[in-house]
C-alpha positions in Angstrom: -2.2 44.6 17.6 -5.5 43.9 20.1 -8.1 46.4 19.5 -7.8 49.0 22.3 -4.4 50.1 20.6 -5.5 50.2 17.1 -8.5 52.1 18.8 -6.2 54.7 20.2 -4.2 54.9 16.8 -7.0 55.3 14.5 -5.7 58.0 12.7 -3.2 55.5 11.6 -4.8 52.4 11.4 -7.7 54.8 9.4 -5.3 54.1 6.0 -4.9 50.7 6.7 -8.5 50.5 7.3 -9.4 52.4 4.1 -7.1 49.8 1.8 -8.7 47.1 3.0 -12.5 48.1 2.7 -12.3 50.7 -0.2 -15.9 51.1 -0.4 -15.7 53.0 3.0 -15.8 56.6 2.8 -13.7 58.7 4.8 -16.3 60.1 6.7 -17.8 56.5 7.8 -14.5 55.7 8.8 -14.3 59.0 10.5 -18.0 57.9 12.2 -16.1 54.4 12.9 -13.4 56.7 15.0 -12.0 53.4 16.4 -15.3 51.8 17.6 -15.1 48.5 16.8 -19.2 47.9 16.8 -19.7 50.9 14.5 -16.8 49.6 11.7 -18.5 46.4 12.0 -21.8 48.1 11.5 -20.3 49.8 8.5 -19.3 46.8 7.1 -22.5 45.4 6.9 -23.9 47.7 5.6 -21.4 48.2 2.5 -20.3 45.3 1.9 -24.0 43.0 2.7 -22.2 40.7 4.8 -23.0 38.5 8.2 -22.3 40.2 11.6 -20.3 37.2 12.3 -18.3 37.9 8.8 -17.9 41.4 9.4 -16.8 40.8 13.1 -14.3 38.3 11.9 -12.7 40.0 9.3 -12.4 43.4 11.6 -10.5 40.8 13.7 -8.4 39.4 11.0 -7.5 43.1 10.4 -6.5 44.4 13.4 -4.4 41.3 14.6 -2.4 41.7 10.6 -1.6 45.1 11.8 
């Protein structure tokens, strides 16, 4: 899956999203709503990793999917 369609299926890929990172709240993953720069963001923040690590592993995620 590329990131334009699990953008337009977030409400799905929302639980998949929400296994993975468990520290994400529903609302930030609300606030996310599919932008890939905001989950990234979130990520960071959460989890004090690199952009770099936090772009990759939103990457990793989507292509499992």
């Amino acid at each position: 899956m590329n990131w334009d369609i699990a953008k337009g299926k977030w409400s799905q890929v929302k639980g998949a999203a929400k296994e993975k990172w468990g520290d994400l709240t529903d609302d930030e993953l609300d606030q996310a709503a599919g932008d890939r720069e905001q989950l990234v963001g979130k990520i960071q923040e959460k989890y004090g990793k690199a952009k770099a690590d936090a772009e990759r592993e939103v990457d990793e995620f989507v292509a499992s999917l």
